[in-house]
C-alpha positions, -999 to 999 in steps of 0.1 A, spaced: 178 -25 -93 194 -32 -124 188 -73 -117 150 -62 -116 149 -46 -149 154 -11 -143 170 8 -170 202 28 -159 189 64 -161 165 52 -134 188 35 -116 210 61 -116 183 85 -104 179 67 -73 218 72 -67 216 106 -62 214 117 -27 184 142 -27 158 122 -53 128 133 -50 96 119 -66 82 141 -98 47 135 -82 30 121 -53 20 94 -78 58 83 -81 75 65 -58 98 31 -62 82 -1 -50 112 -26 -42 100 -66 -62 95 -81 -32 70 -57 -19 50 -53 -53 21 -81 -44 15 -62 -9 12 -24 -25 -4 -40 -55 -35 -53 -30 -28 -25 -8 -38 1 -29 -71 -18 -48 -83 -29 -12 -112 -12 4 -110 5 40 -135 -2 68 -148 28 78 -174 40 107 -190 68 102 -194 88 138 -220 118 144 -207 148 165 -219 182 172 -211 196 140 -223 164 116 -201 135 114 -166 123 116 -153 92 96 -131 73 113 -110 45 96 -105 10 112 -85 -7 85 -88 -33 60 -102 -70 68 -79 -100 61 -108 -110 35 -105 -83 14 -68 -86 15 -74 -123 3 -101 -114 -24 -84 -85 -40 -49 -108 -38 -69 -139 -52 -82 -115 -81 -50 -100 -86 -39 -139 -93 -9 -141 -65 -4 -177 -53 -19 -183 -21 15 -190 -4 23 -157 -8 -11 -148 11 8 -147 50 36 -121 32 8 -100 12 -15 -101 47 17 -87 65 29 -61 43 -8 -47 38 -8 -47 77 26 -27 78 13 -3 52 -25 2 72 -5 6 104 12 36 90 -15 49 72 -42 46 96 -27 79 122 -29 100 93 -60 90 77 -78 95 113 -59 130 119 
């Protein structure tokens, strides 16, 4: 972490055994994986709306490749990294998705 910047009190903090975010807002994005959480977490989710018995449900379906590539374009990431942000943003959605649809 230290080759990425991080200052040792921080790294150190991530040493310890039972670290545990301050917040729900604080968690530790490894470098490589900044561009897909960066996109990730401006992109919008596609969402269909479902009447029941009782009113609706909304159900999420995901994110579409193009508004991976808008908000990444935006965001000013070279398109070669497009494939690795598309991938990650897929890995994240995947594990979002069960809980968003609980």
């Amino acid at each position: 972490m230290k080759e990425f910047g991080a200052d040792e009190a921080r790294v150190e903090r991530f040493r310890e055994e039972n670290y545990e975010p301050e917040d729900a807002e604080d968690f530790y994005v490894y470098p490589v994986n900044s561009d897909a959480v960066r996109v990730f977490l401006r992109c919008r989710w596609q969402r269909l709306t479902v009447p029941n018995m009782t009113g609706a449900v909304v159900l999420y379906e995901g994110i579409d490749a193009q508004e991976v590539q808008t908000v990444a374009q935006m965001l000013g990431i070279p398109q070669e990294r497009f494939e690795t942000v598309l991938a990650g943003v897929r890995c994240m959605q995947n594990f979002a998705l069960p809980r968003l649809n609980k």
